[in-house]
Every structure is written in structure tokens, then in C-alpha cells.
N, C-alpha and C positions, 0 to 999 in steps of 0.2 A: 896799664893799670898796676898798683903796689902791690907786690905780695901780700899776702894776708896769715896770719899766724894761727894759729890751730883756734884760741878763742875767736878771732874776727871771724871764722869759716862757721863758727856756732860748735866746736869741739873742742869743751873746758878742758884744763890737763885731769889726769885723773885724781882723784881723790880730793878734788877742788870740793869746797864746803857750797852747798846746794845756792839758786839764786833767792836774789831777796824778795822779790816780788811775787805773790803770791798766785798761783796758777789757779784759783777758785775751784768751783767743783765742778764746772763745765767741762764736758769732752769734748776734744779736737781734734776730731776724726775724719776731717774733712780736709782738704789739701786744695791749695788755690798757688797756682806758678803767678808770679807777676815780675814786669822788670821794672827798679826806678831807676834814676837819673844816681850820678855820683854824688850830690849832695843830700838826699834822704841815703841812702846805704850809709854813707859815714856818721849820721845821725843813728841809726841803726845798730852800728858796728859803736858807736857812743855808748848807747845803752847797757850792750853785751861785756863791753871793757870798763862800765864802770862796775858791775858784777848786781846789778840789777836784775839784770836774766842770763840764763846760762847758755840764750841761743840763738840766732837769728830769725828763726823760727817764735821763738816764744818773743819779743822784742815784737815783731811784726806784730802778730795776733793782738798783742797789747794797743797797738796804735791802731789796729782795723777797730776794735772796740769801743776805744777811747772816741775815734772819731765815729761813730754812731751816737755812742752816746749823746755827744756834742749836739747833733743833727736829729735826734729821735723828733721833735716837732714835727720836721720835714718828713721825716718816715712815716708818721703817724699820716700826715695829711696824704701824703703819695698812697698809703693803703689803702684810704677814703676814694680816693679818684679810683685806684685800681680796681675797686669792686661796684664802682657806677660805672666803670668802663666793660667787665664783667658781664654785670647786669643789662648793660644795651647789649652789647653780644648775642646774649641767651634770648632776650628780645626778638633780635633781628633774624635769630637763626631760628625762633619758633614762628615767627612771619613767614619765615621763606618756607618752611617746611609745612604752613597752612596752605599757603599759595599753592604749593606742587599738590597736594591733596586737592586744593577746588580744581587743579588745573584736569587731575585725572579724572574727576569726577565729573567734570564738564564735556571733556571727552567721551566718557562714554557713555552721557544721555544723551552725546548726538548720533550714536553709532546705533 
């Protein structure tokens, strides 16, 4: 693997002028490891050199977004299934939890 230089690692030199793309007003407090293949990180490492983003971090986040966006249909319908999937759930687990009731109560009218 190529060495990589203080910007590719996500550490601009200092007193480098901020990135150009705009960090919105969302917090990113949240931290997700993942590993790609050597041709998305050089896509990555693309972004950060051409001074887009100031990091490899911020460069990601972008493309995790972007590609949501792209897909939100899909998320939108997937949340739909997720909460009819949900809803049998809560279904089945107040089935199951009638059933144990008739079952103790049948028990012990026969006792």
C-alpha cells in the first residue's frame, strides 16, 4: 500500500483555508469503522485532495448521505414493512401471552 501524506490520512497542513463543502448543521457524533476496497478510498482520498473536504472522515459522511438520499424511496418503503413487521410481532407476542393466561387459568379449574 502507497504511503499516504498528511492530507490523504484526513490531516490538512495547518493553517490550510477551511473545506469547501459545507458541513450543514447536523451533528456527527456518531462514529461508524468500515473498510473499502482500494478503489473507493482513492475516490475518497480524491475528494480530500481536491480540497472539497478537509478529511476522510468528512468526505465519507458525504457519500454515506448522498447515498441515502439517492435511495430514500427504498428507505421510505423498507420503514413501511418494518413496522408491519413490528406490528405482527406485538401481535403474536400478545397471542402468545393470552394463550399462557388461558393456559393457567385452565389449569387451575381443573385443580
Amino acid at each position: 500500500m502507497p504511503k499516504l501524506n498528511a492530507r490523504q490520512q484526513g490531516r490538512g497542513p495547518r493553517g490550510r483555508r477551511g473545506a469547501r463543502h459545507e458541513k450543514g448543521t447536523r451533528r456527527r457524533d456518531n462514529v461508524v469503522m468500515v473498510r473499502v476496497d482500494e478503489e473507493n478510498l482513492s475516490r475518497i482520498d480524491e475528494l480530500v485532495e481536491s480540497g472539497q473536504f478537509s478529511s476522510r472522515s468528512e468526505a465519507t459522511a458525504f457519500l454515506i448521505d448522498e447515498g441515502i438520499k439517492s435511495k430514500q424511496q427504498m428507505f421510505d418503503k423498507m420503514a413501511e414493512k418494518i413496522a408491519q413487521i413490528q406490528g405482527l410481532r406485538d401481535e403474536l407476542e400478545a397471542m402468545i401471552a393470552e394463550d399462557a393466561r388461558q393456559t393457567v387459568k385452565n389449569a387451575g379449574d381443573n385443580q
